[in-house]
Each structure stands twice: as structure tokens, then as C-alpha cells.
N, C-alpha and C positions, 0 to 999 in steps of 0.2 A: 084654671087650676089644673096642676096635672094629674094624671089617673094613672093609679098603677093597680094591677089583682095580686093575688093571694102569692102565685108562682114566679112573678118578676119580683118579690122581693127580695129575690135571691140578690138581686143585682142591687146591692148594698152602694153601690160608685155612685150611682144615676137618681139614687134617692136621698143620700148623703149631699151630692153637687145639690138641685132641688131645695133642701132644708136648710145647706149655706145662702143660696141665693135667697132667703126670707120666704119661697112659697110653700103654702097649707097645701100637700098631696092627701088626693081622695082614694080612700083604698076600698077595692071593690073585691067580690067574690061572683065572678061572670057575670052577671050584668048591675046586680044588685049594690049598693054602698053600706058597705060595713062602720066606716067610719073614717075619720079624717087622721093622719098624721101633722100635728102644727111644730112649726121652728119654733124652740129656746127665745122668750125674748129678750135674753142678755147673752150677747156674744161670751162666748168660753175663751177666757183668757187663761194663760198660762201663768203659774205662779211664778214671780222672778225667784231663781233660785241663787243663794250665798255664792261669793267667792270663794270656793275650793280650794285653788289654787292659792290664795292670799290666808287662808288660814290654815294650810300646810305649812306654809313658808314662817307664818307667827309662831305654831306648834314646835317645828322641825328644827327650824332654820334652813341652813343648806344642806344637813345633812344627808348621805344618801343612805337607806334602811337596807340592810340586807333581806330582801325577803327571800330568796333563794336558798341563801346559808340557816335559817330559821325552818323553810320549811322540810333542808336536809335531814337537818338534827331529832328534828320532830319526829321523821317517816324513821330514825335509826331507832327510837327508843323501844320502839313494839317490832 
């Protein structure tokens, strides 16, 4: 199991890599065990996110938006 103390946790890389790889880090205060850091036991998956692009295109069509000319108009009124 690996050991880290109180001041290496700065090094967030080396204990992040560690908790990817499945191992329990022992967290210490100079010689003493504070306690354990344990890895998530369901991997963090990423939500699949909507087609953007595909529901622009259903919204839009092909139109192209002027936003330029919009947000000319806007910045003239004040």
C-alpha cells in the first residue's frame, strides 16, 4: 500500500495516478496513520452528451445567425 503524509498531498498527480490504479493510500502525519484514502468503487464515467451539432441543424437548418450584427445593434442602444 502506498504512503503518503500530510505535505505530499500537494502532489495531487501521484495520488490521483494511485486511486486510478485501484490502490487504498495510507495517509500519514510523520510517522503516525491518520487514515486511509480508498478508490471509488464504480469507475467515473462520463455522461454521453446530446448531439449539438444535429440539433442545431433540426432547430436552424442551414441558416447562418448573425451574431455579430445582433450583438452590434445591442451595444448602439445604450
Amino acid at each position: 500500500m502506498p504512503k503518503i503524509n500530510m505535505r505530499q498531498l500537494r502532489d495531487t498527480r501521484k495520488l490521483k495516478a494511485w486511486l486510478q490504479a485501484g490502490k487504498t493510500v495510507e495517509l500519514r502525519d510523520r510517522n503516525t496513520v491518520v487514515g486511509q484514502i480508498i478508490p471509488s468503487a464504480a469507475p467515473h464515467s462520463l455522461a454521453k452528451l446530446p448531439d449539438f451539432a444535429a440539433r442545431r441543424k433540426r432547430i436552424f437548418g442551414d441558416r447562418v445567425l448573425p451574431g455579430a450584427d445582433l450583438l452590434i445593434e445591442e451595444r448602439g442602444r445604450y
